[in-house]
C-alpha positions as CSV (number, residue, x, y, z in Angstrom):
1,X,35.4,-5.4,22.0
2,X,38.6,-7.0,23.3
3,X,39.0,-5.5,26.4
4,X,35.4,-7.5,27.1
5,X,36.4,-10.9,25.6
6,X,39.9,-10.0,27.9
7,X,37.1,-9.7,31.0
8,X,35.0,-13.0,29.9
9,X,38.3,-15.1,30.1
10,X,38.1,-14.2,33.6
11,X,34.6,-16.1,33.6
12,X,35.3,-18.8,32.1
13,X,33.4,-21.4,34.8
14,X,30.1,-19.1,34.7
15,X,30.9,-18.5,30.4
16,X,31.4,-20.1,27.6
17,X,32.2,-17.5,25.2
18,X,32.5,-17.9,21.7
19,X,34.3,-15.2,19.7
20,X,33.3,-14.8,15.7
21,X,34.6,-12.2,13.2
22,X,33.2,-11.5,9.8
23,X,36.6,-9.7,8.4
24,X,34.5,-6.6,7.0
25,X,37.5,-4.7,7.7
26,X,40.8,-7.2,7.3
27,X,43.5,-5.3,7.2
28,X,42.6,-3.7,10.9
29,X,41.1,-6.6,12.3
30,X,44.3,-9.2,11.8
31,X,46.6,-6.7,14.1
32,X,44.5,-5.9,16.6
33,X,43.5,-9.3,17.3
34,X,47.6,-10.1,17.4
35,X,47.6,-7.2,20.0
36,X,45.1,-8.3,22.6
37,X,46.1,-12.1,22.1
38,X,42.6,-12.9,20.5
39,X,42.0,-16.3,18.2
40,X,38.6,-15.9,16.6
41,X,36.7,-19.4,17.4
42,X,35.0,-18.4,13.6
43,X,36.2,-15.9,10.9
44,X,33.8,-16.0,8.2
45,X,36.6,-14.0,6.1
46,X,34.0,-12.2,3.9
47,X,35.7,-9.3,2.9
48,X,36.2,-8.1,-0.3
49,X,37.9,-5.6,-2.0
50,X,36.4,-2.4,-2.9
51,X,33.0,-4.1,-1.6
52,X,29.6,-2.3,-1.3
53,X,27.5,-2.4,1.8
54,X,24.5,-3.8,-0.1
55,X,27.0,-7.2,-1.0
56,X,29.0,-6.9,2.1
57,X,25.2,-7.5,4.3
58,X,23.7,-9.4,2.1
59,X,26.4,-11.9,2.7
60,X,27.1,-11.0,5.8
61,X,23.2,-11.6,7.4
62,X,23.4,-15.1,5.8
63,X,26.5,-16.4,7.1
64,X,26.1,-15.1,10.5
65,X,22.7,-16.8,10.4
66,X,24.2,-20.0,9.6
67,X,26.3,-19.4,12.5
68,X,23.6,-18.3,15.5
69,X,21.4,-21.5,13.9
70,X,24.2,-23.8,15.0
71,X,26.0,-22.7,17.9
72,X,22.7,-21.6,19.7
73,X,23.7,-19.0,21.7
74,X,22.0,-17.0,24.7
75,X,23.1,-14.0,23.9
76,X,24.6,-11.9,21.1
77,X,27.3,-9.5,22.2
78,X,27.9,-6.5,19.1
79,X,29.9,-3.0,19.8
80,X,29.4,0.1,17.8
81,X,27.7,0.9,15.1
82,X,29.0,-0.7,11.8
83,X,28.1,-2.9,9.3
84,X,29.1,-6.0,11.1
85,X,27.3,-5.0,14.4
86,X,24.4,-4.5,12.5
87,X,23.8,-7.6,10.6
88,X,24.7,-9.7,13.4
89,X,21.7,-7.7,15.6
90,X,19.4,-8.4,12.9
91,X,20.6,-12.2,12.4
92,X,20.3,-12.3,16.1
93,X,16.8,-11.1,16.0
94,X,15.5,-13.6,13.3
95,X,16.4,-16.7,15.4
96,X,14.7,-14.4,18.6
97,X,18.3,-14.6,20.3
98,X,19.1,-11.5,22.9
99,X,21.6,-8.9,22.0
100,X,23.6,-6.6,24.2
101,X,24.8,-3.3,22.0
102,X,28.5,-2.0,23.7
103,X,28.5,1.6,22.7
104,X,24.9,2.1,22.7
105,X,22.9,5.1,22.4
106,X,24.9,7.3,20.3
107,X,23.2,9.8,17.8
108,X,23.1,12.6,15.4
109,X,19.9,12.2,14.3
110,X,21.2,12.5,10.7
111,X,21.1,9.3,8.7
112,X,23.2,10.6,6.9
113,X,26.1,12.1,9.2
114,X,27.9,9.2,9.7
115,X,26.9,7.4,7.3
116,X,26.0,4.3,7.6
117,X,26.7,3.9,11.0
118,X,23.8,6.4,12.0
119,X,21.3,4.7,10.9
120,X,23.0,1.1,11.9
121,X,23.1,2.0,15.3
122,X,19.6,3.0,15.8
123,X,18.6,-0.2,14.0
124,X,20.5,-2.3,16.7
125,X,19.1,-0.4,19.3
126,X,15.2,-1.1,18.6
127,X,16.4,-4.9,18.7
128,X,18.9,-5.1,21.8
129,X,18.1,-6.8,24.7
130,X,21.0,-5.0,27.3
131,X,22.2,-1.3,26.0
132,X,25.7,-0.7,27.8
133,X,25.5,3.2,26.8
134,X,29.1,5.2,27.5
135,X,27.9,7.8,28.9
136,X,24.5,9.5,30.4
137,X,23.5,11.8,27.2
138,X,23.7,8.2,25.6
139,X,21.4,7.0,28.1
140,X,19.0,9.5,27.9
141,X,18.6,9.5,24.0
142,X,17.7,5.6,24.7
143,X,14.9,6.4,27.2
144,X,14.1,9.4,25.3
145,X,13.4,6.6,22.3
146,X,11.3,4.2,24.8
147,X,13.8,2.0,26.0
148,X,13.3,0.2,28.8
149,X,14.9,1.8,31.2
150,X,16.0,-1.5,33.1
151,X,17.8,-2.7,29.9
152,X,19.9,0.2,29.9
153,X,23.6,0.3,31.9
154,X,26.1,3.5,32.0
155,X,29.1,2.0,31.8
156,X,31.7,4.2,29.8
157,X,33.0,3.3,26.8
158,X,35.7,-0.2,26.6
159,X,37.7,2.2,23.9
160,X,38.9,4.1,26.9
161,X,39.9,0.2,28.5
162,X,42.0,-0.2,25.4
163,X,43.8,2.4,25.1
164,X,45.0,2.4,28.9
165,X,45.9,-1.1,27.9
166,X,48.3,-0.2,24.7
167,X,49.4,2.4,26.2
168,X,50.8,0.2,29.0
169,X,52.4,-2.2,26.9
170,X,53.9,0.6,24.9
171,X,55.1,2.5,28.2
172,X,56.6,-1.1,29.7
173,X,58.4,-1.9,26.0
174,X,59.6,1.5,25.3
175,X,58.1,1.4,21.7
176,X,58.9,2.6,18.9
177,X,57.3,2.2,15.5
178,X,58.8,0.4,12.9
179,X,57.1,2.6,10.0
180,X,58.4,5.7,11.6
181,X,58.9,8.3,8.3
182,X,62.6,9.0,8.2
183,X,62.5,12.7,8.8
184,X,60.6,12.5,11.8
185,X,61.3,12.4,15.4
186,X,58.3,12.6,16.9
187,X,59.8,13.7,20.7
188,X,61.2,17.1,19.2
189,X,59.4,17.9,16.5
190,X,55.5,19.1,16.3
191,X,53.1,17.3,14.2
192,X,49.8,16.9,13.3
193,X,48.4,13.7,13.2
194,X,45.5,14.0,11.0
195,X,43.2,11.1,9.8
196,X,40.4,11.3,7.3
197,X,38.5,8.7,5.8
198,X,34.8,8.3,6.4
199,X,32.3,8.0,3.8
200,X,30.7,11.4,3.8
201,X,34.0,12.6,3.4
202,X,34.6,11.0,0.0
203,X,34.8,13.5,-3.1
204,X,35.0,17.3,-2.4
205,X,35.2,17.6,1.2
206,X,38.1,15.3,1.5
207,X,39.6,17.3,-1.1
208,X,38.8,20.4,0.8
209,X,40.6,18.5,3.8
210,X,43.6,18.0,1.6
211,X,44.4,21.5,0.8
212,X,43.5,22.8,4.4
213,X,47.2,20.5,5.3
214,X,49.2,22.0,2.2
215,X,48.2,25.2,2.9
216,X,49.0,24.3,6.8
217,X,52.6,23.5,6.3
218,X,53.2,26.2,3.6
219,X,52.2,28.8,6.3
220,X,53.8,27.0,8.9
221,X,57.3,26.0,8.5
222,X,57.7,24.4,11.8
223,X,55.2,22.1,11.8
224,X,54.6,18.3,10.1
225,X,52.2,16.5,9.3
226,X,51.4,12.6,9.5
227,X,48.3,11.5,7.9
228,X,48.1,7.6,7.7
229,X,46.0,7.5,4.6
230,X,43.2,4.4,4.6
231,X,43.5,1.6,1.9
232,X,39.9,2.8,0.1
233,X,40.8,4.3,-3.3
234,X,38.2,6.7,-2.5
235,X,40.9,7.9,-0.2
236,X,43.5,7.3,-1.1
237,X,43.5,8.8,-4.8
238,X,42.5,11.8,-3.4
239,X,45.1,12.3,-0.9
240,X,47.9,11.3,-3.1
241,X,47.4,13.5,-5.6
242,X,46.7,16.4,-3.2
243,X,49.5,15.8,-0.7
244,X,52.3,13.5,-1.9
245,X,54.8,16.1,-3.1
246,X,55.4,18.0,0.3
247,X,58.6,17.1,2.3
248,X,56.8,18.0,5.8
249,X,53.4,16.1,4.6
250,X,54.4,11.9,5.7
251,X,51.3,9.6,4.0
252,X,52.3,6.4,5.3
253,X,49.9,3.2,5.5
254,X,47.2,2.5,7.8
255,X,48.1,2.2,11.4
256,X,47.9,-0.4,13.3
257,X,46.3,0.0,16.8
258,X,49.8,0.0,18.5
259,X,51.1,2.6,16.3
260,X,48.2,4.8,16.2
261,X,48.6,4.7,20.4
262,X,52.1,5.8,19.9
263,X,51.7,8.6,17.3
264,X,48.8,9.9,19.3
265,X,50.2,10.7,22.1
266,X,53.4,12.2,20.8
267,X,51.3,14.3,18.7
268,X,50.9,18.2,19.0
269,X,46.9,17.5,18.4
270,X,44.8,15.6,16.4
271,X,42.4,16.3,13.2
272,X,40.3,13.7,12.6
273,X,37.0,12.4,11.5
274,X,37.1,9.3,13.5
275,X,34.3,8.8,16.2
276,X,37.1,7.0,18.4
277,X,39.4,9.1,18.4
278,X,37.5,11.6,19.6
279,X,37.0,9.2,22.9
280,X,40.6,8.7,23.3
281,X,42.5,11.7,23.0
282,X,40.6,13.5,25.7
283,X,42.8,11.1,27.9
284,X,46.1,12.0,26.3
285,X,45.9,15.5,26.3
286,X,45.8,16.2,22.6
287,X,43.5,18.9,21.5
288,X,41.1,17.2,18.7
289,X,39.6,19.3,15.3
290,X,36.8,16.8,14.0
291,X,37.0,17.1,10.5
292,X,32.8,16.7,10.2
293,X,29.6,18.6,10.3
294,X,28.4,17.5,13.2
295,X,29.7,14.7,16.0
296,X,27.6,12.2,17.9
297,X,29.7,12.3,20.8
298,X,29.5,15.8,21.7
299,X,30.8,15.5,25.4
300,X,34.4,16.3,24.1
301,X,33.3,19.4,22.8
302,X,31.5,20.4,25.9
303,X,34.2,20.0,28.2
304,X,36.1,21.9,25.8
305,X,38.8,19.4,24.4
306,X,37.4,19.1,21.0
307,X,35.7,21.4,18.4
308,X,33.7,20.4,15.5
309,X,35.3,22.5,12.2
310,X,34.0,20.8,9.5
311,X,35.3,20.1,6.1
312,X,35.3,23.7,4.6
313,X,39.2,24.6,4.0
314,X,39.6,28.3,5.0
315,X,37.8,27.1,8.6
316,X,39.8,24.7,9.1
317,X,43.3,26.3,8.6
318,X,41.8,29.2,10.8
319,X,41.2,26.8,13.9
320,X,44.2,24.9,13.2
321,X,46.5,27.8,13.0
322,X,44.4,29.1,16.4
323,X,46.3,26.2,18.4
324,X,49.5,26.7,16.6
325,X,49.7,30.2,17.4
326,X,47.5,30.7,20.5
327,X,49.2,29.4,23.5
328,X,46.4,29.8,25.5
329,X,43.7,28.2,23.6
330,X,46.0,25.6,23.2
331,X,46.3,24.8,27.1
332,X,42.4,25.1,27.0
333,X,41.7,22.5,24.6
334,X,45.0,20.1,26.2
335,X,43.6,18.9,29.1
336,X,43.6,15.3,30.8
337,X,39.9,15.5,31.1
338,X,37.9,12.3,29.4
339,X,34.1,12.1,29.9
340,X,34.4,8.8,28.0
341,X,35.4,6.6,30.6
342,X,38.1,5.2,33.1
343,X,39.6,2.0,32.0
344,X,37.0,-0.2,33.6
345,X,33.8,0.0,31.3
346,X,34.4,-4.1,30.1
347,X,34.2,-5.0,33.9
348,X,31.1,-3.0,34.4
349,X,29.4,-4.7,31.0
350,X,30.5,-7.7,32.7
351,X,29.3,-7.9,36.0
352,X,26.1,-6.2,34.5
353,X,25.4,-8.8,32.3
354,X,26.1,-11.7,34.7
355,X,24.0,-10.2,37.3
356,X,20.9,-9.8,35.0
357,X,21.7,-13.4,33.6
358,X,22.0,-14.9,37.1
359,X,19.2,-12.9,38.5
């Protein structure tokens, strides 16, 4: 979302914009709001730890309610599909105030793959007002649901917008990370960035992910790995006792936006089961393995810079160790090609939603 609060400064004698933060996910949201020079007008600080989703909306639908009751606004801006975006749709909805959905329209058609975030964004999308969808199979599962069609805006996807952005900063600072693991230097050696942490991953396929990087590095001598291993001792208990005894395995902290920008792009490729990472390393080049069963953003794969390889541990050392040794699937898969966007989806949500407003 900040590349589309960045925009709305720029409209600031047609807006008044208001920007609110719940804190579901604290220890991401303080460093990216640093980043992009964003002061939350309201944080309702309502995370806590090892929360469940049941507690987390419960809470979450009543304070936002309290907050739409009193500043009254025309219209409800929420991106992507969590927890937060959700509850503030259906808050939204209660007090009959419009929403526009950023990232709209993505699906699996598996309520359960992601989880909960399949099911959150379909929920937001029967009760948007404005769908800014990234891209046109986006669109077309929202018409193909029975939305109007007039509602519904390609814009590409402001993830694209914010990465251009750090990278820039980055580029013009000549960054380094601060957390950089001692034995690394990521400009001669190759690594694997690899992140896992969703919630269908919890249990035995993120153990299954675990020994697919041991077994990795013990066949491949020359290559690292970097997993920065998420907060959630679901997580992180796993990965720890899996992967914390292997010089060439680095489990460092969480990343912060900045440093995740950095370690992208110097990495050899990326395994992941992040949606939006999937979006952003298309534009860097970097080969992506989604660690999931299936993806809801599936243009990636059919441009050929991504593959889906699941969580099973044999299949995933075979596709990884198909890069590592196959110089010519690697160049396939490492191409500059991003069907995601251009860097200028937050103007285009912009100037859409003025122009509907105005008209």
């Amino acid at each position: 979302m900040a590349p589309i609060i960045i925009e709305l400064r720029k409209h600031s004698e047609q807006v008044e914009l208001i920007v609110c933060v719940t804190g579901q996910h604290r220890e991401m949201l303080d460093q990216v709001l640093s980043l992009f020079n964003i002061q939350p007008d309201i944080d309702l600080n309502l995370m806590e730890e090892n929360q469940q989703l049941s507690s987390f909306s419960s809470n979450g639908l009543l304070s936002l309610s309290n907050v739409i009751e009193e500043i009254k606004p025309n219209i409800v801006l929420v991106q992507g599909d969590t927890t937060t975006a959700m509850i503030a749709t259906l808050a939204s909805f209660y007090r009959k105030i419009p929403v526009g959905h950023v990232e709209a329209g993505l699906r699996t058609y598996d309520n359960f793959n992601p989880f909960p975030e399949e099911a959150n964004r379909r929920i937001i999308s029967v009760l948007a007002s404005y769908h800014f969808a990234p891209a046109q199979r986006a669109k077309n599962f929202l018409l193909k649901e029975g939305i109007r069609p007039e509602s519904i805006f390609l814009t590409g996807n402001t993830v694209i917008d914010a990465l251009l952005y750090v990278l820039e900063k980055i580029r013009i600072e000549n960054y380094i990370p601060t957390n950089l693991p001692l034995q690394m230097n990521p400009d001669h050696q190759k690594f694997i960035l690899l992140t896992a942490h969703r919630r269908e991953s919890f249990g035995v396929p993120l153990q299954r992910i675990c020994k697919a990087a041991l077994s990795i590095v013990q066949r491949n001598p020359e290559i690292q790995i970097l997993y920065p291993v998420h907060l959630n001792p679901n997580v992180k208990e796993t990965v720890y006792s899996i992967l914390s005894n292997h010089e060439r395995i680095h489990l460092i902290p969480p990343l912060d936006y900045k440093d995740l920008c950095f370690f992208m792009d110097r990495s050899y490729f990326i395994l992941t089961d992040s949606g939006g990472i999937q979006e952003e390393a298309p534009t860097l080049g970097k080969p992506v393995l989604v660690l999931r069963e299936i993806t809801e953003r599936p243009e990636a794969v059919e441009v050929g810079v991504a593959k889906v390889v699941g969580t099973q541990t044999e299949h995933i050392i075979k596709e990884v160790e198909r890069l590592l040794m196959g110089e010519t699937e690697y160049r396939r898969m490492a191409k500059k090609l991003n069907p995601y966007g251009d860097g200028h989806a937050a103007e285009r949500i912009v100037n859409n939603l003025l122009n509907d407003i105005a008209g």
